[in-house]
N, C-alpha and C positions, 0 to 999 in steps of 0.2 A: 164414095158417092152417096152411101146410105144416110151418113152421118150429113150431110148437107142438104137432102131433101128433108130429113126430121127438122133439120134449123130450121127451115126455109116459114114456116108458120110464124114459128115465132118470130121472126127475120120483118113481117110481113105485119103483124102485130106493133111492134114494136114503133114499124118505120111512119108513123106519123106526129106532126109535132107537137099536139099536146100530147100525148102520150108519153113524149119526149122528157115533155115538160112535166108532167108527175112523175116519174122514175128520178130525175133531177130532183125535185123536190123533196121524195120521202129519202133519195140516197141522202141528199144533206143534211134533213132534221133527224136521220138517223136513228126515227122510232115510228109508231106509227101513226096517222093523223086519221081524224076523219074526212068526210066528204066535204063537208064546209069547210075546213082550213084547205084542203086539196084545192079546192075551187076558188077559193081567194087568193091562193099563190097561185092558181093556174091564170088566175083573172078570165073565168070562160061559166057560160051561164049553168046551175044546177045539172039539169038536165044532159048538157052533152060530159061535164064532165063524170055523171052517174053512168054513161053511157061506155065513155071509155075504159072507166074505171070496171065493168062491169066486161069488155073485152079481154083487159089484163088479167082479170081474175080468170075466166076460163081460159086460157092458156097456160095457166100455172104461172105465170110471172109476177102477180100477187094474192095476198091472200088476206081475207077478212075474216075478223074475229066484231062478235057484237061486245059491245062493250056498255050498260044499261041502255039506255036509249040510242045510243050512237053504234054505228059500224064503221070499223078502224081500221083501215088501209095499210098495209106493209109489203114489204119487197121479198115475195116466196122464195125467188130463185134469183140470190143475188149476183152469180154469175153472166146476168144479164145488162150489170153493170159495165162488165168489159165493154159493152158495144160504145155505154158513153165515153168511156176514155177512147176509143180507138176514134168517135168521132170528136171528141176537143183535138187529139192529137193531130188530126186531119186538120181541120180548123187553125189550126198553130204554121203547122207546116203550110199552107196557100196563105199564111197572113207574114 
C-alpha cells in the first residue's frame, strides 16, 4: 500500500497528454532536446510546454542540464517509461 501511494504523484504527474507527449518524444530521440525542439514535436505553445516540462522536472521524471544558452531536457527516471508501454499495449489490445 506504501508503495502505491509514493506512485500515486508521479501517476498523477505524468497522466496528462502533453506530458504524455514529451516522455514520447525524448524516449524516441533518445538523447536529450531542448525546449524549442520539445515544443515543436509537442506542437504546443512555449509557455505551456515550459510549464510542463518544469512539472516533470520536480518530480524527478526529468532532469535538466544547461547546455550554453540552452536547457536540455532528459528522461531522469526512465522507468517511467513502463507506464507508455503498458499504455500502447492497452491501446493495441481495445484496437
Amino acid at each position: 500500500m506504501q508503495t502505491l501511494e509514493m506512485a500515486a504523484p508521479i501517476l498523477r504527474t505524468v497522466a496528462h497528454p502533453l506530458r504524455l507527449r514529451i516522455l514520447d518524444y525524448l524516449e524516441h530521440e533518445g538523447e536529450a532536446r531542448t525546449v524549442t525542439q520539445i515544443k515543436q514535436a509537442a506542437e504546443a505553445g512555449q509557455a505551456i510546454v515550459s510549464q510542463q516540462l518544469r512539472l516533470l522536472k520536480d518530480q524527478g521524471v526529468l532532469s535538466a542540464r544547461r547546455d550554453g544558452n540552452f536547457v536540455r531536457y532528459d528522461i531522469a527516471d526512465r522507468s517511467v517509461l513502463l507506464l507508455l508501454d503498458c499504455i500502447r499495449r492497452h491501446q493495441q489490445n481495445r484496437g
